[in-house]
Rosetta silent file (secondary structure, phi, psi, omega in degrees, C-alpha in Angstrom):
SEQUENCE: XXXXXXXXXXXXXXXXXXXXXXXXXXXXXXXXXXXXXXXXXXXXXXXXXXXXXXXXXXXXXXXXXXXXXXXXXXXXXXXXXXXXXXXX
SCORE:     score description
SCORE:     0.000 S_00000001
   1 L     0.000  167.574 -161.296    7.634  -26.381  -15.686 S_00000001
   2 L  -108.708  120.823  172.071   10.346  -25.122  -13.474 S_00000001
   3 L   -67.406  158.893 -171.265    9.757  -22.225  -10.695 S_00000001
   4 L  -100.294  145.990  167.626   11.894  -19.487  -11.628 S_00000001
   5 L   -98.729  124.424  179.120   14.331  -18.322   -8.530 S_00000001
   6 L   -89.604  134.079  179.202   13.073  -14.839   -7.336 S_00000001
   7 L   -51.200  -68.423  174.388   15.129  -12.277   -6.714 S_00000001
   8 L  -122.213 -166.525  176.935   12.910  -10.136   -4.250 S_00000001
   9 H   -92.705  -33.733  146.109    9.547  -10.417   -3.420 S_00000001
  10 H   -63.164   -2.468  154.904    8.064   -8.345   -5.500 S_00000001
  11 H   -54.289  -61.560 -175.865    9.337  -10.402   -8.490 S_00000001
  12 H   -55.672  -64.141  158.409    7.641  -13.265   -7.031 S_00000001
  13 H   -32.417  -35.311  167.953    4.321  -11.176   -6.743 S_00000001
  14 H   -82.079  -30.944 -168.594    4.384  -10.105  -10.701 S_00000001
  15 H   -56.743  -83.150 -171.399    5.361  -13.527  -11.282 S_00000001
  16 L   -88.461   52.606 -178.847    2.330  -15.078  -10.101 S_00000001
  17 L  -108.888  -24.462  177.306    0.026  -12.198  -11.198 S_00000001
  18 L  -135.557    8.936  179.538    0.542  -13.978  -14.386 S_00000001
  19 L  -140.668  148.807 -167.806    1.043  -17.249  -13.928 S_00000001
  20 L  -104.939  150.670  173.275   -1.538  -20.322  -12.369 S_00000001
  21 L   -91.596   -1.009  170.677    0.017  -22.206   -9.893 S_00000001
  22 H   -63.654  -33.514  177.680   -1.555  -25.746  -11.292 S_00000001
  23 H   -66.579   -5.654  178.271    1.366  -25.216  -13.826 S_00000001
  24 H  -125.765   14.335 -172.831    3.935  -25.468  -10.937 S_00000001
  25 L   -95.087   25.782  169.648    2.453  -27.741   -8.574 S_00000001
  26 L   -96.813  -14.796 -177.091    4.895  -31.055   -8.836 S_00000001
  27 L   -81.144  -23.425 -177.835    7.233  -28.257   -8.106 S_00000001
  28 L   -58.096  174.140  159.791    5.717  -27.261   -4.547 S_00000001
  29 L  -154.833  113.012 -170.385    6.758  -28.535   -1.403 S_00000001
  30 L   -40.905  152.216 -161.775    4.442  -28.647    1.676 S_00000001
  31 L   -96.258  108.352 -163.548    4.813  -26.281    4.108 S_00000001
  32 L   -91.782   17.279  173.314    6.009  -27.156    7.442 S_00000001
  33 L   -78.017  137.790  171.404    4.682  -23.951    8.912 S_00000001
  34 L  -127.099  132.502  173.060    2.086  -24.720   11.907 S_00000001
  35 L  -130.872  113.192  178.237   -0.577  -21.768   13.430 S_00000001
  36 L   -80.235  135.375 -164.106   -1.235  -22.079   16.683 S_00000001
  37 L   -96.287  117.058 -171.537   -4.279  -20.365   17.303 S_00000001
  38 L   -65.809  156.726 -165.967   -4.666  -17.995   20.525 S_00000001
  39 L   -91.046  122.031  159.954   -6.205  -19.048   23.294 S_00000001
  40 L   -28.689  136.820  166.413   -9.823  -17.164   23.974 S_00000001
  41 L  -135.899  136.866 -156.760  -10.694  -15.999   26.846 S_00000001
  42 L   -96.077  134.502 -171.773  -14.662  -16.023   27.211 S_00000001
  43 L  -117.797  163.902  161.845  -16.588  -12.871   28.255 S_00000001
  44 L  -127.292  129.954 -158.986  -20.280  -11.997   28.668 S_00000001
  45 L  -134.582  128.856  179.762  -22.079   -9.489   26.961 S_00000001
  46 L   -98.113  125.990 -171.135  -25.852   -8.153   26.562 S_00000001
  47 L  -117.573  146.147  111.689  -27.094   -7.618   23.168 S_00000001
  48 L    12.068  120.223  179.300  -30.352   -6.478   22.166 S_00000001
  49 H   -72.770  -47.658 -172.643  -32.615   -9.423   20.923 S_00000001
  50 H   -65.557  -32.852  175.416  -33.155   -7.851   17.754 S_00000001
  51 H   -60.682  -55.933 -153.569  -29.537   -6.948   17.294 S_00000001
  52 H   -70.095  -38.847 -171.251  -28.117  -10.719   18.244 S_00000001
  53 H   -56.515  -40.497  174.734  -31.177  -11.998   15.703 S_00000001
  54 H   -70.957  -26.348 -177.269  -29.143   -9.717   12.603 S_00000001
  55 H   -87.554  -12.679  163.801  -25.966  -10.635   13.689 S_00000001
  56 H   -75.876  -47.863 -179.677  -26.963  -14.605   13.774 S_00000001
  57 H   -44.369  -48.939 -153.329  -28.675  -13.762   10.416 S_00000001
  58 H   -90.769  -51.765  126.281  -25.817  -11.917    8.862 S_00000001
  59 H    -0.921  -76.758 -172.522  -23.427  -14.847   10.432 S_00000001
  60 L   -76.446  -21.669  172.960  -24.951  -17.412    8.956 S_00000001
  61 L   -93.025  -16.226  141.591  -25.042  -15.998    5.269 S_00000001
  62 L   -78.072   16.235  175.351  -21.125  -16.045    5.975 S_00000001
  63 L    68.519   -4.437  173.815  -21.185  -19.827    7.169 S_00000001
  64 L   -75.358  173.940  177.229  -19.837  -18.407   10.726 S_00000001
  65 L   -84.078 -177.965  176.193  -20.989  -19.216   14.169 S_00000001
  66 H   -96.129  -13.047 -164.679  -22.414  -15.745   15.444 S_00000001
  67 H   -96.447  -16.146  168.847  -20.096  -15.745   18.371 S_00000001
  68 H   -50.530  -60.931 -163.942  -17.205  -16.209   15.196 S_00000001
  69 H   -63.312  -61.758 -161.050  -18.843  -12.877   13.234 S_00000001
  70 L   -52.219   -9.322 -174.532  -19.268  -11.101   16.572 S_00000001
  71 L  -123.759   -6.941  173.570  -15.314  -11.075   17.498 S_00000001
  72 H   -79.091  -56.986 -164.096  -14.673  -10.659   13.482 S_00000001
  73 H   -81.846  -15.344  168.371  -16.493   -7.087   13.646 S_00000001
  74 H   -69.524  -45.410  167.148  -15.082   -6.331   17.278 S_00000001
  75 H   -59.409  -30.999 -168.567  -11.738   -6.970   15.785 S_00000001
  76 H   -93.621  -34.822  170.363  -12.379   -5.113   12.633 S_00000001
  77 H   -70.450  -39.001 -177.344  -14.185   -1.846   14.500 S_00000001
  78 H   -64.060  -39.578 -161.688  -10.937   -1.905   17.122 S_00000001
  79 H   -64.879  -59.760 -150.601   -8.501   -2.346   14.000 S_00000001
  80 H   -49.033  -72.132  166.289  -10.836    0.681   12.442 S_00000001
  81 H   -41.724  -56.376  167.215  -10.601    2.839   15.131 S_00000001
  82 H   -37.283  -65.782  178.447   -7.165    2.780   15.919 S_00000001
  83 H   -47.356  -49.065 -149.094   -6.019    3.479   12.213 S_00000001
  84 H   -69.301  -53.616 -166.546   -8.814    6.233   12.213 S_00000001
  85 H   -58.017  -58.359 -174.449   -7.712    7.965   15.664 S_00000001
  86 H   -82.788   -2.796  162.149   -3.921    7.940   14.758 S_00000001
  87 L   -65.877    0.517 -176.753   -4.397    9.491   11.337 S_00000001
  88 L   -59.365    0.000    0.000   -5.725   12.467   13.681 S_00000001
């Protein structure tokens, strides 16, 4: 099968809303996009033993490191906050 050429982008989005992409994949062409990943910069922080034990627990039933999870919900509480504070 042939990809169809999309107009906009939200063509392309109904498009494959209905369509599997194993039916187009001789059609693909790898992606020469590269993501560079920012560089960390490592802090130190005192948790609670009992806290840092749920967040390794909680971690680990998502296959993350805990120090992964722990900058996923610091990112996700800052993200939170922000939206919540400028809907004020």
């Amino acid at each position: 099968m042939k990809l169809p050429d999309f107009k906009t982008k939200e063509e392309e989005i109904r498009f494959w809303e209905r369509h599997s992409i194993g039916d187009y994949w001789e059609d693909l062409l790898e992606s020469k996009d590269t993501f560079k990943r920012p560089k960390l910069k490592p802090v130190s922080i005192k948790f609670d033993p009992l806290v840092l034990q749920k967040v390794k627990m909680l971690a680990k039933k998502r296959s993350l490191s805990y120090s992964a999870y722990i900058r996923y919900l610091l990112a996700k509480g800052i993200e939170d906050e922000m939206t919540h504070k400028s809907s004020r």
